[in-house]
Backbone bond lengths (Angstrom), bond angles and torsions (degrees), N, CA, C in turn:
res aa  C-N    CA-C-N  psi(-1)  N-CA   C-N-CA  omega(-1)  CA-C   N-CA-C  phi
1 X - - - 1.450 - - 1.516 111.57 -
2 X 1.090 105.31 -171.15 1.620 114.59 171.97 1.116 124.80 -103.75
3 X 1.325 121.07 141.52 1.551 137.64 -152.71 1.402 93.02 -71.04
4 X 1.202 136.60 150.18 1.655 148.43 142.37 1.387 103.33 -98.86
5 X 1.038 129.90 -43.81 1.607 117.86 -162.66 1.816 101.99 173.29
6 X 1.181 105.07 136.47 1.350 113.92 158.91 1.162 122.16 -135.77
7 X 1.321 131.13 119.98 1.634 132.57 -163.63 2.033 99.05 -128.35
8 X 1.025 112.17 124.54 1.227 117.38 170.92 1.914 121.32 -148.99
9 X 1.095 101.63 144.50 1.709 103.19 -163.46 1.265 95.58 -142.38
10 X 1.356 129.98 174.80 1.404 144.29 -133.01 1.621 110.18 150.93
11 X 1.469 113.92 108.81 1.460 119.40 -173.97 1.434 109.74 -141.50
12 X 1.283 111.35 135.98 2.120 100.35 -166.42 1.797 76.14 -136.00
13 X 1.199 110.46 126.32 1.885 133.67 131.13 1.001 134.88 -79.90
14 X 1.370 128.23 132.31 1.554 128.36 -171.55 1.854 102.55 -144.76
15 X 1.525 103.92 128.42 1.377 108.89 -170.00 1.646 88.96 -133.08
16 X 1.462 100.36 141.36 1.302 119.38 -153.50 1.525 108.68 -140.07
17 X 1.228 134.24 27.67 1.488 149.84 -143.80 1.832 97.29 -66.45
18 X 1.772 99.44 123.73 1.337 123.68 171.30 1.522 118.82 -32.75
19 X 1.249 122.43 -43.94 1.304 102.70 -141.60 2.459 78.54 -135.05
20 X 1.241 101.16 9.26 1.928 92.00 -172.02 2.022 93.61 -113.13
21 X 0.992 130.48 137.27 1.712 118.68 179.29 1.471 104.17 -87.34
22 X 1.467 116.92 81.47 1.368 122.01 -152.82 2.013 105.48 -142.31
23 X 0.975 129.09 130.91 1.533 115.48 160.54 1.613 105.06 -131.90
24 X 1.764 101.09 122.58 1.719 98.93 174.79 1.528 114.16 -92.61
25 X 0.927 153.28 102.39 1.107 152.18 -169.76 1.676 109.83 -93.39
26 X 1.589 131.55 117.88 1.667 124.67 -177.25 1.768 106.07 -137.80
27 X 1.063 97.33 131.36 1.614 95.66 -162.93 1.984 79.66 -140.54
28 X 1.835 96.42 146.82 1.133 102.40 -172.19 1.618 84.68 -152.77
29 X 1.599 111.32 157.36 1.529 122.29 177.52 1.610 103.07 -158.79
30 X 1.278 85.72 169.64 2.069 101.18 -179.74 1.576 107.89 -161.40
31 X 1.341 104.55 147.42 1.221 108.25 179.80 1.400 115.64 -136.88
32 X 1.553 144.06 112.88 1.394 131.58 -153.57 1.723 73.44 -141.95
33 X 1.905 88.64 123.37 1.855 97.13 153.80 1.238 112.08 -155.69
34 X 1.663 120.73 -168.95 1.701 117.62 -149.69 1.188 88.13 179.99
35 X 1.423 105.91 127.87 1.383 98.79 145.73 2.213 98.50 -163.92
36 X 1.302 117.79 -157.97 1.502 115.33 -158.92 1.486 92.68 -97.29
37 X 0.884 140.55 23.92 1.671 126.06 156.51 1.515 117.25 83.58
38 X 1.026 126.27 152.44 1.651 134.74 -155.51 1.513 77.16 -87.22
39 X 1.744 107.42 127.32 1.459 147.44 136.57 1.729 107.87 -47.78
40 X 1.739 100.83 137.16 1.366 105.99 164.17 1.652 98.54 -133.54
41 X 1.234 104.13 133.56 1.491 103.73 -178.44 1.500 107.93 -119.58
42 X 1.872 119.11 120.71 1.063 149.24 -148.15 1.692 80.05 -82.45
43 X 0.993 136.35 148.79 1.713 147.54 147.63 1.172 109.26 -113.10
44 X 1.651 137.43 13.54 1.801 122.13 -175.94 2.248 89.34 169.78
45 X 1.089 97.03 158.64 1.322 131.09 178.59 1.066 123.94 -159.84
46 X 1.661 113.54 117.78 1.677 111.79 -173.40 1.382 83.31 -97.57
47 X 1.403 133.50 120.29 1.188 151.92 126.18 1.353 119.21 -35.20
48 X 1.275 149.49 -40.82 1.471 149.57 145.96 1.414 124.17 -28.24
49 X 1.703 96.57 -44.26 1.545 107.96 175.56 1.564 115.27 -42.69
50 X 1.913 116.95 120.98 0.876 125.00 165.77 1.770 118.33 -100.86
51 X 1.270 106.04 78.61 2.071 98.71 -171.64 1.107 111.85 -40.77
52 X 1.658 136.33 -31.86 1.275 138.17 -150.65 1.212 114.97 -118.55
53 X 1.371 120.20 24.78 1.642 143.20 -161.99 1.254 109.64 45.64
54 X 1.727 119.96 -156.29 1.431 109.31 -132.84 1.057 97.24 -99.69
55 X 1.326 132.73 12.18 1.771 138.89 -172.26 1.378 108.88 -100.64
56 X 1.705 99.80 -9.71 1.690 91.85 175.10 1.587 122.55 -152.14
57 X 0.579 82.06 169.18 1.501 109.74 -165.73 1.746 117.51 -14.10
58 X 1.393 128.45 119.72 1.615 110.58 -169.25 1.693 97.60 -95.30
59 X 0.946 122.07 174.66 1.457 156.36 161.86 1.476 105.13 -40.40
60 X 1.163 138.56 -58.37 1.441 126.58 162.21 1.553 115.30 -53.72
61 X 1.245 120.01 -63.80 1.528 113.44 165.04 1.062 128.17 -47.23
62 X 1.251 137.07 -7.99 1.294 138.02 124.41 1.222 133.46 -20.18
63 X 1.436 102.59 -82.44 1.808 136.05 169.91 1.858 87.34 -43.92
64 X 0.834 134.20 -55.29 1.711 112.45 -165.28 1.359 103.63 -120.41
65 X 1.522 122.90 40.84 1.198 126.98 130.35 1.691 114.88 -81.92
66 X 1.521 108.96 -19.38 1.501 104.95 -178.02 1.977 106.98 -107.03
67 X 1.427 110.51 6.11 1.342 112.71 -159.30 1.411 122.48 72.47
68 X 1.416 121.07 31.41 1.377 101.27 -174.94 1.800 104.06 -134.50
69 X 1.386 102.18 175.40 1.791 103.90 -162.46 1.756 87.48 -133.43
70 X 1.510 100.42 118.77 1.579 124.63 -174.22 2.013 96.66 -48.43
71 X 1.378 116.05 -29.40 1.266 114.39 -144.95 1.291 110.89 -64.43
72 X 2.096 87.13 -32.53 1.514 104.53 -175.26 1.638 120.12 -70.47
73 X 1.278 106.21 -2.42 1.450 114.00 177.83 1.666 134.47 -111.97
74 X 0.922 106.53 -0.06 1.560 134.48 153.55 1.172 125.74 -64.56
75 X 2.151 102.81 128.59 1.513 108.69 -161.10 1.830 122.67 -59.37
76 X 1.057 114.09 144.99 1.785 122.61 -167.37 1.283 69.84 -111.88
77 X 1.820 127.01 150.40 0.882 134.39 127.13 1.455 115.56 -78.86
78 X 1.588 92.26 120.49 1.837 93.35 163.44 1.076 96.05 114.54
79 X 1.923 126.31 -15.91 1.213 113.12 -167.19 1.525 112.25 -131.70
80 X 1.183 126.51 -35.88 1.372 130.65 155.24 1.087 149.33 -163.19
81 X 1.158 82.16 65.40 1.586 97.84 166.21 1.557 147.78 -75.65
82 X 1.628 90.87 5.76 1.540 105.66 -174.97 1.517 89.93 -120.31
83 X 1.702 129.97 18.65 1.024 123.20 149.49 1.112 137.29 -74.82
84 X 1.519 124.92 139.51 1.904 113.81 -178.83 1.859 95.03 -113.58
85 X 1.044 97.41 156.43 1.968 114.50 -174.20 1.528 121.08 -137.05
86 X 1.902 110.64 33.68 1.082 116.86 -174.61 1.656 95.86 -75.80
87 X 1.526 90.12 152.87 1.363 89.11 167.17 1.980 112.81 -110.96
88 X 1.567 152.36 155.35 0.899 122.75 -121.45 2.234 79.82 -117.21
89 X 1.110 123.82 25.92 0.887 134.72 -172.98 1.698 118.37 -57.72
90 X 1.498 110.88 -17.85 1.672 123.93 147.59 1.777 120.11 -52.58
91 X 1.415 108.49 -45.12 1.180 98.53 -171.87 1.673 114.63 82.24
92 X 1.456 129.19 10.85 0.678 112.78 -169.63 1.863 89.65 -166.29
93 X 1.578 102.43 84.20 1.478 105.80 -176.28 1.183 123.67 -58.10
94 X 1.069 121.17 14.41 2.144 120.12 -172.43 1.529 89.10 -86.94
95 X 1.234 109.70 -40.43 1.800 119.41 178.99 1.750 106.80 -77.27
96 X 1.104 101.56 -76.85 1.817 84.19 -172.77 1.474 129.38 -81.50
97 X 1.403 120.59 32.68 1.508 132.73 -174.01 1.903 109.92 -118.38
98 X 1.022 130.44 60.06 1.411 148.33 -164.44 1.603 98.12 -10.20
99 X 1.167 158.60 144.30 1.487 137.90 -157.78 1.890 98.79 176.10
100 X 1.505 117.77 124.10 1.791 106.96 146.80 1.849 87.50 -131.34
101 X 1.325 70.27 148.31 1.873 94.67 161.42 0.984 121.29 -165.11
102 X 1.555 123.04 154.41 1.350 102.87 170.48 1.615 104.42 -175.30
103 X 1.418 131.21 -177.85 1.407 139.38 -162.44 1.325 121.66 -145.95
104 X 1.314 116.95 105.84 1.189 110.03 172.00 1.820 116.75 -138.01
105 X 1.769 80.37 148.49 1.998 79.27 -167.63 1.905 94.71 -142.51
106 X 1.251 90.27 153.89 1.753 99.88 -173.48 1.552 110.06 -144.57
107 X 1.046 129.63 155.51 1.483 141.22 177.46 1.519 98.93 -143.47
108 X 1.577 100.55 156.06 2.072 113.34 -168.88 1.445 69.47 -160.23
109 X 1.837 96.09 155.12 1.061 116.52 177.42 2.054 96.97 -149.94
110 X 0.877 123.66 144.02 1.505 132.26 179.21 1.275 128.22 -147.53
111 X 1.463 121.91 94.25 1.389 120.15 -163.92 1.603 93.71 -108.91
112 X 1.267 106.44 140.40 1.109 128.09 -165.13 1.939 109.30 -122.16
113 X 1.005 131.17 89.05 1.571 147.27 162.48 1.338 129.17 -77.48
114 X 1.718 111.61 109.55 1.419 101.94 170.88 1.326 113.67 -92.96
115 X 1.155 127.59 174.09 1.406 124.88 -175.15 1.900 99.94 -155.73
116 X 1.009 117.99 75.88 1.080 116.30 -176.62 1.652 117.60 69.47
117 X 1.282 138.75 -116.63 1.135 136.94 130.91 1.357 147.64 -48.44
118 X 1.364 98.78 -11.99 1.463 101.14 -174.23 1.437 106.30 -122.08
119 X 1.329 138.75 156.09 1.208 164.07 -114.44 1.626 119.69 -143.17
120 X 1.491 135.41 71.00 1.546 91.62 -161.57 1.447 80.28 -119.90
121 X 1.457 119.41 -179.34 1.515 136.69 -150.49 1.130 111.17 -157.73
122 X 1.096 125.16 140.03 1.852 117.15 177.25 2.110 94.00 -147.05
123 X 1.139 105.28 122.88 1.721 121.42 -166.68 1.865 83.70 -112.13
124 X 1.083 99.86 131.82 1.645 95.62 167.14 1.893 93.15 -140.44
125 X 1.111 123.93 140.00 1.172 137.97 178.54 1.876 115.65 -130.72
126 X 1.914 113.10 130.93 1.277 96.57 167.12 1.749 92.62 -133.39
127 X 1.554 124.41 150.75 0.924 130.06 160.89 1.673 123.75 -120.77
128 X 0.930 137.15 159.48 1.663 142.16 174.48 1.656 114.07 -129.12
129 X 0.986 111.11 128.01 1.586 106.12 152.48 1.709 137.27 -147.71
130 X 0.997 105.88 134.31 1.615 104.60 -172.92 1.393 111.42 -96.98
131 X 1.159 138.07 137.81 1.393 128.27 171.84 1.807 113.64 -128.13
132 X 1.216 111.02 158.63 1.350 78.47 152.27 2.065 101.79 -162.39
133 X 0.852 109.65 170.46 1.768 108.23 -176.07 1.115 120.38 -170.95
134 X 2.053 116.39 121.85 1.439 104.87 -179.84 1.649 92.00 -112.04
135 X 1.373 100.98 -175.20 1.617 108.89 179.18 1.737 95.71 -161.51
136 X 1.545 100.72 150.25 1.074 121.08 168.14 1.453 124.12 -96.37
137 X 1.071 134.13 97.27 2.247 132.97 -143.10 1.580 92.15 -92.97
138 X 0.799 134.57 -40.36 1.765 146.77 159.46 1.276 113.04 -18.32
139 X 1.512 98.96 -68.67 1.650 123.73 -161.65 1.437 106.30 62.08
140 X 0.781 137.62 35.85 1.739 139.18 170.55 1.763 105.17 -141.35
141 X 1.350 92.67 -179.60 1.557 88.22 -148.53 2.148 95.55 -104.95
142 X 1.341 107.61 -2.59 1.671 100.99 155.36 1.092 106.73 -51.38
143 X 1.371 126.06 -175.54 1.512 150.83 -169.03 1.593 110.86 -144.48
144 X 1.549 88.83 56.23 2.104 105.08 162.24 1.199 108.47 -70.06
145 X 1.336 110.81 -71.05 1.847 111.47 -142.06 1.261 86.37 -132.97
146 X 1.659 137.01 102.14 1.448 117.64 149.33 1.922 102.42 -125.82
147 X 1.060 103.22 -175.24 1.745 123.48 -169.38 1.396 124.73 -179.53
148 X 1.179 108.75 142.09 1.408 136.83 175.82 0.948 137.27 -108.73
149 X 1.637 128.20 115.75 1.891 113.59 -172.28 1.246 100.00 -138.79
150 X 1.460 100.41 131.30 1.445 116.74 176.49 1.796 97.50 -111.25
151 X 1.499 105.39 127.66 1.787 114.14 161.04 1.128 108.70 -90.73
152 X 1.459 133.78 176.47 1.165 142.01 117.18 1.721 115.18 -142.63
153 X 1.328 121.12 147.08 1.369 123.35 -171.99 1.803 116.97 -157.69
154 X 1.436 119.10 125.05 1.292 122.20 -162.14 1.625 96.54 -126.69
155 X 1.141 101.96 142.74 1.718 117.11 -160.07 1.617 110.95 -148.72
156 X 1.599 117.90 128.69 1.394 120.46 -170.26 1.701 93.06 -159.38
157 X 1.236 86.68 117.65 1.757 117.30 157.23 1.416 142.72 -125.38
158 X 1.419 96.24 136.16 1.446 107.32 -169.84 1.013 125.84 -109.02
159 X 1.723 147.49 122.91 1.289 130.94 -159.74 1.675 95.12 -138.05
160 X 1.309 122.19 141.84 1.750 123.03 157.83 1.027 120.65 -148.10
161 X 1.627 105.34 121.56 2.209 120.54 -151.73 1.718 65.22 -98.76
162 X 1.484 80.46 149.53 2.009 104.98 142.32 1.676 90.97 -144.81
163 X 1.913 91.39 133.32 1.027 101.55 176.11 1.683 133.41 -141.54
164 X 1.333 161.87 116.99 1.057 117.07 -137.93 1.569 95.24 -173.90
165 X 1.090 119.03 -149.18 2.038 131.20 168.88 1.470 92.04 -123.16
166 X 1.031 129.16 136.69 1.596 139.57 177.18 1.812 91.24 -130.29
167 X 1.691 135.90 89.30 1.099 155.01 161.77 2.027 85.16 69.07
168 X 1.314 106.25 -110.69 1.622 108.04 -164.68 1.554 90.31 -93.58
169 X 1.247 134.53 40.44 1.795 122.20 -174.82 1.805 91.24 -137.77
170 X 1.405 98.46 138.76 1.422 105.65 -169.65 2.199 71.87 -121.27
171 X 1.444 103.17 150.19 1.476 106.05 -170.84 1.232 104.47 -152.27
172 X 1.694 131.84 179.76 1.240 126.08 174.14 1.480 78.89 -170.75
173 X 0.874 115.17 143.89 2.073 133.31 161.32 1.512 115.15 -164.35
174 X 1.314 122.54 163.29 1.305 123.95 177.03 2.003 97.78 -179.51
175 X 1.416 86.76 -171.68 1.739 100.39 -164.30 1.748 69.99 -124.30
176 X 1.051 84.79 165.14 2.031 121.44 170.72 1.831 112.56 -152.35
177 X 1.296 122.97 147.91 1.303 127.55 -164.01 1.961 91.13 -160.56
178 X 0.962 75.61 130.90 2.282 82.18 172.80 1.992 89.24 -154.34
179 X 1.625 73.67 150.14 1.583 105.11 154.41 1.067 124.68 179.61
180 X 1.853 111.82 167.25 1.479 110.08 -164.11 1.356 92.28 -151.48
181 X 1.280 131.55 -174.79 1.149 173.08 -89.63 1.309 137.29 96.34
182 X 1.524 103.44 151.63 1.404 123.44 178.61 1.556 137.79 145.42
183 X 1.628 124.42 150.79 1.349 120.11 -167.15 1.654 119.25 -109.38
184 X 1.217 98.27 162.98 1.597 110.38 177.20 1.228 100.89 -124.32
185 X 1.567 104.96 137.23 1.455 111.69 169.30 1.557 106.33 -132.91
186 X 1.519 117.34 132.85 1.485 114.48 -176.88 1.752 112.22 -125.01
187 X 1.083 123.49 132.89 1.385 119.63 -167.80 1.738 85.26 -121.71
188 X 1.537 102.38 154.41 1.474 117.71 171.45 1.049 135.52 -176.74
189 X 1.332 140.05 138.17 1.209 140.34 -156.28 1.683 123.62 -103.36
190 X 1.418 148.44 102.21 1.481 114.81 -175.75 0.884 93.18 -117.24
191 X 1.830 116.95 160.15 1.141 144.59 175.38 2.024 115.81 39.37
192 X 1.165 97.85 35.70 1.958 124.74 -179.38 1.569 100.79 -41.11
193 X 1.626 111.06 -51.68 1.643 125.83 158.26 1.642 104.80 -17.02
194 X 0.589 142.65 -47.09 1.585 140.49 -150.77 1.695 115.04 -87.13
195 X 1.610 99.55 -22.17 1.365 110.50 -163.65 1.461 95.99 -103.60
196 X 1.164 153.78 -17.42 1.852 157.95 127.18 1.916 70.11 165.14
197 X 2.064 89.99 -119.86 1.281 127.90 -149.06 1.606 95.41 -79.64
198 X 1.199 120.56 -36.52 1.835 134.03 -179.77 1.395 108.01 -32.31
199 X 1.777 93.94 -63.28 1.282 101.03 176.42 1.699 115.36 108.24
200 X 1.173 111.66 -21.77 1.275 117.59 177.99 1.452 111.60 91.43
201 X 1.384 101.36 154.17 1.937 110.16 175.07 1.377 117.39 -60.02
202 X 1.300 119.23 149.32 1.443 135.24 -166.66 1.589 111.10 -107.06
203 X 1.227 129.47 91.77 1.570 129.66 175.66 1.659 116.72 -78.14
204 X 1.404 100.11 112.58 1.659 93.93 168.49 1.546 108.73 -111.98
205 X 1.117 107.15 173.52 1.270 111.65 -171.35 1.807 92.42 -144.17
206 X 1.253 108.28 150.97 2.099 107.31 175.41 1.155 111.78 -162.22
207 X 1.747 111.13 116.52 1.223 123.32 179.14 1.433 121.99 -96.22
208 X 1.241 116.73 147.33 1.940 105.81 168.84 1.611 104.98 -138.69
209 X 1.349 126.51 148.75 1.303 133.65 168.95 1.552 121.99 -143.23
210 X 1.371 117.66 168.16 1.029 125.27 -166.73 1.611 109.43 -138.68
211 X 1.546 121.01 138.63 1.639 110.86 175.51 1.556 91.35 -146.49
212 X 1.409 84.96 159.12 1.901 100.24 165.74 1.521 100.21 -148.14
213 X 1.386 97.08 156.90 1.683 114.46 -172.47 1.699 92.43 -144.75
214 X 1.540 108.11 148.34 1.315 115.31 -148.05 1.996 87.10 -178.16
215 X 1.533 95.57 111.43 1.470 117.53 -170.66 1.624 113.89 -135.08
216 X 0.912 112.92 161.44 1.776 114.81 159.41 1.666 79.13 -168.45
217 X 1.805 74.69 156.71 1.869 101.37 176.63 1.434 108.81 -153.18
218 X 0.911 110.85 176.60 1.958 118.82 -162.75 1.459 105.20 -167.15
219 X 1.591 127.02 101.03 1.366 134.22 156.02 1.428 118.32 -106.76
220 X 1.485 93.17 145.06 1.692 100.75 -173.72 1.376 103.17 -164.16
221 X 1.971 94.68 139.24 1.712 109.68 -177.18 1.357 99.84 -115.30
């Protein structure tokens, strides 16, 4: 598809204080983009095709239940294929407007402590992201197959090494802890064609979940 916008940033701090045996290290990023959604370009239409067997209605009778001729909607190389031909007969453009976008931003933080010989560290990380993407599976401008998906997902980890020489033992161990969350919601339309200008009923479906991860480890030479 075509670009709308891509904005992305990336910023790292590092504090290094004279007189403490300390390094803070904070790095943060974002990513916001857009653009009109992955094109499918039709090359053929059997117009005969009856999906709903022989009592109903084929695929051309379709096309001139709305006034329109399949021919005119078939991929041109060279000419449009970054065209979309929904028609808005959902009522509800998140579904019939071809569309990805989405946002994502994260912050890490890593403090780093010496303590004589030994080493300890604490990494804390959070990320977010929103997405979202409909598509038209058709590629023509009836109202068969379209859909909508919205993500969202939030994520935070915690890690703390101790590491060091303990007399003749060189070692490393620490704990680790993560978790996330987040839902999916999908809206969609099939075969909408059938119902005229209405457009047909709208099925969503919406998921949400939750995980945790929870570690420790211990190496030694």
């Amino acid at each position: 598809g075509n670009l709308d916008h891509d904005t992305s940033g990336r910023v790292t701090l590092r504090w290094v204080p004279d007189r403490l045996p300390l390094t803070l290290t904070v790095s943060a990023d974002m990513l916001d983009w857009a653009d009109n959604g992955q094109r499918l370009g039709v090359t053929g239409v059997n117009t005969a095709l009856q999906p709903f067997g022989p009592m109903g209605p084929s695929i051309g009778d379709l096309f001139q239940l709305y006034g329109l001729d399949p021919v005119d909607y078939l991929y041109r190389p060279g000419e449009n294929f970054d065209e979309s031909y929904g028609l808005s007969a959902t009522g509800l453009p998140r579904i019939h407007t071809p569309r990805d976008e989405g946002k994502q931003a994260g912050v890490s933080a890593t403090l780093s402590v010496d303590v004589g010989a030994v080493n300890i560290k604490s990494i804390s990380a959070w990320r977010k992201s929103d997405t979202f993407n409909s598509l038209d599976f058709d590629g023509m401008p009836l109202r068969i197959i379209e859909s909508s998906n919205t993500y969202r997902q939030d994520q935070y980890s915690q890690e703390l090494q101790i590491s060091g020489e303990f007399g003749n033992l060189q070692a490393i161990g620490g704990l680790y802890y993560f978790e996330e969350d987040g839902t999916e919601k999908s809206e969609y339309t099939i075969f909408g064609a059938l119902y005229g200008p209405v457009g047909g009923p709208v099925t969503s479906d919406f998921g949400e979940y939750e995980a945790q991860s929870k570690g420790a480890f211990l190496q030694a030479t």
